[in-house]
N, C-alpha and C positions, 0 to 999 in steps of 0.2 A: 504494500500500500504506500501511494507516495501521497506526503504530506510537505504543507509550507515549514518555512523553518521557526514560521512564527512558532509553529505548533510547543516548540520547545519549551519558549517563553509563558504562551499563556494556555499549556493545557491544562493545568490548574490553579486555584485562589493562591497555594502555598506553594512555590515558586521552588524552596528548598527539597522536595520533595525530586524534584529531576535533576538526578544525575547527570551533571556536564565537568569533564576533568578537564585542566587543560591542553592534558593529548588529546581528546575530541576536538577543542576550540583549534586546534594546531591541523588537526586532521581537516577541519572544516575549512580553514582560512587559506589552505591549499588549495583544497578544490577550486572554491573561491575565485581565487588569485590566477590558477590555471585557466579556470573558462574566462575571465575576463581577458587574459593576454591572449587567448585565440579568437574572441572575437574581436577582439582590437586589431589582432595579426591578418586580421580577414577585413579591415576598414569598415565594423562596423560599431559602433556607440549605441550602448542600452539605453543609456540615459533616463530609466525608472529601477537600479538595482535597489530592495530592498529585502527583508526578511521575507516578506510574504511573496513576493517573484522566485525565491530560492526552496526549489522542494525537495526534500532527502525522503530517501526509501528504505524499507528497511534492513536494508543492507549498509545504511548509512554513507550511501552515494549521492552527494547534489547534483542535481542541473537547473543551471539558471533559464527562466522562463521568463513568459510574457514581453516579448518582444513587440509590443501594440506603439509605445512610442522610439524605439532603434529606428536609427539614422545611417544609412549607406554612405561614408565620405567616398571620396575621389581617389583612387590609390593618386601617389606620385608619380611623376610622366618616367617611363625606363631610360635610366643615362646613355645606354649604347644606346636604342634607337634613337632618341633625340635629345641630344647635349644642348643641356640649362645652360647660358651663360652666365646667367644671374641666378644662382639657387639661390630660393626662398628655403632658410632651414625650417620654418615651422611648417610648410605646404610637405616636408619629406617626416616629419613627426606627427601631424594632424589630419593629414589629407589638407583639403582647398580650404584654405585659412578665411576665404572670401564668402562661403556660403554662411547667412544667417540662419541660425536656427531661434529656436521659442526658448527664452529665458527661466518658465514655467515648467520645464520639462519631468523634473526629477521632483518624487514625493516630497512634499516640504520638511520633514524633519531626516531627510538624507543628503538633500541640495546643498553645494556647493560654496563658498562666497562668491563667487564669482557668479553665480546666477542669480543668488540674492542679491546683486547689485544692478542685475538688468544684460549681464554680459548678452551679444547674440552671435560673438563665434567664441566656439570652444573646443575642446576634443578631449583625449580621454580620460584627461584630470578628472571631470565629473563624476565619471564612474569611479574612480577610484580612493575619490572622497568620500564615496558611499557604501565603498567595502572597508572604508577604514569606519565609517559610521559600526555597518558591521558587525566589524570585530570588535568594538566599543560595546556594543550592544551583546554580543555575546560574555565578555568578561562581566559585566555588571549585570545582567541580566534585565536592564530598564534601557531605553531607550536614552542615547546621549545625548541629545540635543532635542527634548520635549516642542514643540510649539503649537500654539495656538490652530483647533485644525481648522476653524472658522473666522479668520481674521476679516475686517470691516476695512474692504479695499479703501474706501473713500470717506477715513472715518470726517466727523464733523465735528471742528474746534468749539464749535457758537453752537451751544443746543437749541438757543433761542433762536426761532426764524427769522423775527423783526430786528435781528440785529443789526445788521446794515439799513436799514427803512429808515428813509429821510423822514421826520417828524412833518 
């Protein structure tokens, strides 16, 4: 049976009752760390890794899932066939450093600062702020960076409506 890896965290109220060593945590962070470097090795960015996208079976095998928000970048152009004059190093790190993407992409309590700040190119930093989120979240067993899951986009300074109203 394959389950999210939330399942860890909250299959029950007492938390201490689920045995996690941290040769599991060690075992897991491998996985982890291995499927993201091949889909990165393949140009392609998750960009929603979280606990509940990561599901272990009972063999205690992960595969990262839910690929609904992955991004296809651009490989880099091949040197023999066509010599850069001017390499761009991060187009050969990131794929096309020129496409925008959605700054909104990654679950909010996994996102990056760099997306919390609006960034709209990025590459694979973000996932792997998220596996560092992760592995946070696996030592401790709570979420490291908690926030608000219903934040008030356009909160309002002045509750009073007539507060600008010319008299």
């Amino acid at each position: 049976m394959t389950r999210a890896l939330t399942y860890i965290f909250f299959r029950r109220r007492d938390k201490r009752n689920i045995e996690l060593s941290p040769s599991h945590v060690k075992a897991y962070m491998k996985q982890i760390l291995d499927g993201v470097s091949y889909i990165h090795s393949n140009w392609i960015l998750h960009r929603d890794l979280k606990p509940g996208n990561i599901l272990i079976d009972d063999n205690r095998c992960l595969k990262i899932s839910d690929f609904g928000l992955a991004r296809k970048l651009n490989p880099p152009p091949n040197p023999t066939l066509n010599p850069d004059p001017n390499p761009n190093p991060n187009y050969r790190k990131f794929g096309s450093p020129d496409r925008a993407m959605s700054h909104q992409a990654v679950t909010r309590w996994y996102r990056s600062p760099e997306l919390l700040f609006g960034a709209k190119n990025y590459g694979g930093a973000i996932d792997m702020w998220s596996v560092g989120c992760i592995f946070a979240e696996l030592m401790l067993r709570v979420p490291y960076f908690q926030g608000n899951p219903n934040p008030n986009p356009n909160p309002n300074p002045n509750p009073n409506p007539n507060f600008f109203a010319c008299p």
